[in-house]
C-alpha positions in Angstrom: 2.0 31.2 74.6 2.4 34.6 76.0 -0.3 35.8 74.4 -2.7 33.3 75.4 -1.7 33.4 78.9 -2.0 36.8 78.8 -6.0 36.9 77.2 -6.4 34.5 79.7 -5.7 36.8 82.4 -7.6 39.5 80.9 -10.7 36.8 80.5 -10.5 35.9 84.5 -9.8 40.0 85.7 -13.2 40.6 83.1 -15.3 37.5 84.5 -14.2 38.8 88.4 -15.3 42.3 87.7 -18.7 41.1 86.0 -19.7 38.4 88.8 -19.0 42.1 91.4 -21.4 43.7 89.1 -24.2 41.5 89.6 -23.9 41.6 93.3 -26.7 44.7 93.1 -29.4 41.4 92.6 -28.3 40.8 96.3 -28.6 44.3 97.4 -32.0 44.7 95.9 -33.5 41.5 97.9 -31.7 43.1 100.9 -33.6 45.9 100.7 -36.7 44.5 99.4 -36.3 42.9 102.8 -35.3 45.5 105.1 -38.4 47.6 104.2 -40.7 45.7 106.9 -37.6 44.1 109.3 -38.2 45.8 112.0 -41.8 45.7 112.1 -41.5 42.3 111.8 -38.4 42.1 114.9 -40.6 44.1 117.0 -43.1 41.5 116.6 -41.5 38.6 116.7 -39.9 39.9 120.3 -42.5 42.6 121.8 -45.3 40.8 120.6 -46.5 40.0 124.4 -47.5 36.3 122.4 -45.4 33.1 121.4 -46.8 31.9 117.8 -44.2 29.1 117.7 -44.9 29.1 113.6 -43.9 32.8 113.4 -40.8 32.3 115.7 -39.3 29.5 113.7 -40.0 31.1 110.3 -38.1 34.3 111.9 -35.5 32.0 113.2 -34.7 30.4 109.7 -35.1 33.7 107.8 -32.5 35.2 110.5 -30.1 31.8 109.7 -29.9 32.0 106.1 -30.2 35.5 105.9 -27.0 35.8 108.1 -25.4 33.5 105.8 -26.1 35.0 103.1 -24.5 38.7 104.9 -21.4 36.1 105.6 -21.1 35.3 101.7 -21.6 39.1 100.3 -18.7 40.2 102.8 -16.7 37.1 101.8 -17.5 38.1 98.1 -16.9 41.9 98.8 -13.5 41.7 100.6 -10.4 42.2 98.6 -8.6 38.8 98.2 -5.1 38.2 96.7 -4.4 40.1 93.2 -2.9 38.9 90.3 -0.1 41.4 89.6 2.6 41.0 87.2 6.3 42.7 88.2 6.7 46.0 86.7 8.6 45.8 83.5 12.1 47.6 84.9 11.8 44.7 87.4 12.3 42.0 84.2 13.9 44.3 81.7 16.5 45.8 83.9 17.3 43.7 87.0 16.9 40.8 85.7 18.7 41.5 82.3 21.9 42.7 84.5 21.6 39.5 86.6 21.3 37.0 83.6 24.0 39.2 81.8 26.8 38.7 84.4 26.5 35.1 83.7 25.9 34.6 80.4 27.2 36.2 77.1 24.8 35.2 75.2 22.1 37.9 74.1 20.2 35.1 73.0 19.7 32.6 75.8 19.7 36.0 78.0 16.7 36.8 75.8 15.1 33.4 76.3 15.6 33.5 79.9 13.3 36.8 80.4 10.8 35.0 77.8 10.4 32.1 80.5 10.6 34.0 83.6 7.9 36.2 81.9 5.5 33.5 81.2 6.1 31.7 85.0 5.1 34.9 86.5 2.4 35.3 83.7 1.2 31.5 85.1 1.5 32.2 88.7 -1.0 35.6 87.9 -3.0 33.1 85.9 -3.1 30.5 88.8 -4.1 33.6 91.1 -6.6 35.0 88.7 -8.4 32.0 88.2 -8.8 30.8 92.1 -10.1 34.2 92.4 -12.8 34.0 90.2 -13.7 31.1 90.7 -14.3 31.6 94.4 -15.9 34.9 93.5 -18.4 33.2 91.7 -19.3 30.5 94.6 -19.7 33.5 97.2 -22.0 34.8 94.5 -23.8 31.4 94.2 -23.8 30.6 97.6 -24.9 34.2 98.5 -27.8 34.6 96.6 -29.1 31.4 97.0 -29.2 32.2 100.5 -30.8 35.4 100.3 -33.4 33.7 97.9 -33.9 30.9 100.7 -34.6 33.2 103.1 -37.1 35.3 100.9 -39.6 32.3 101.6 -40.1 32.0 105.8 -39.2 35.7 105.5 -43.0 36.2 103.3 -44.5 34.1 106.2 -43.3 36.4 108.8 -44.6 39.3 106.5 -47.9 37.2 105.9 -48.1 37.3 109.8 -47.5 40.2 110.1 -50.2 41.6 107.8 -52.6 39.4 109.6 -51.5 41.3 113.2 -51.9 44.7 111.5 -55.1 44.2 110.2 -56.1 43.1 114.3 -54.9 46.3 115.0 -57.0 48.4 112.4 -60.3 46.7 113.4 -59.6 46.1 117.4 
């Protein structure tokens, strides 16, 4: 039981590390995005005229863009780690504890063995509320980012439209 509990463990601190490795697809649509922002800002507030279709597309780029910033932070900051006591704590403390109370080596062996394998569940319980809400900041996050690629391309669309007005007038 200890050793499953404790692969388990590892499995969740492996699937937490891989879900932060993919969060460089998020970065790359962020900055596939931020080449032409302000450009695009600029126009949609110092254009001098109000193309309703280009301010709403701006407006629900800017909403699930932001939402998708709130989930990458979300997923980013540090949450609650599943540490285990250090050894002495078990071996030592609680040997001297269980030993002033019982004479048997035994049950005092048996005692360790279950306070090992609560605290090896609690990590477990930690590790895997971690992850899993890892993963649906992930899934919410990119999702997001990938919703807002589409009024964001109609803002760029417009936007190569106003340039080329500029080149010929």
């Amino acid at each position: 039981m200890i050793e499953i509990n404790e692969q388990r463990l590892e499995q969740y601190t492996s699937a937490s590390e891989k879900v932060m490795e993919r969060l460089t697809n998020i970065i790359i649509i962020y900055s596939a995005m931020a080449i032409f922002l302000v450009p695009i800002v600029r126009m949609v507030f110092w254009n001098g005229r109000v193309d309703w279709v280009l301010h709403l597309s701006f407006g629900l780029f800017a909403l699930l863009f932001g939402v998708s910033v709130l989930f990458t932070v979300r997923l980013i900051l540090p949450r609650h780690s599943a540490l285990l006591q250090i050894p002495a704590v078990i071996y030592n403390d609680c040997w001297i504890k269980y030993e002033k109370t019982l004479n048997n080596r035994i049950a005092i062996e048996d005692l360790l063995k279950t306070l090992y394998v609560v605290e090896l569940e609690n990590a477990l319980s930690i590790a895997s509320k971690n992850c899993t809400k890892k993963f649906q900041f992930y899934k919410n996050s990119l999702i997001s980012a990938l919703l807002s690629a589409l009024p964001y391309l109609v803002c760029f669309g417009y936007y190569l439209t106003k340039i080329k007005d500029y080149v010929s007038g």
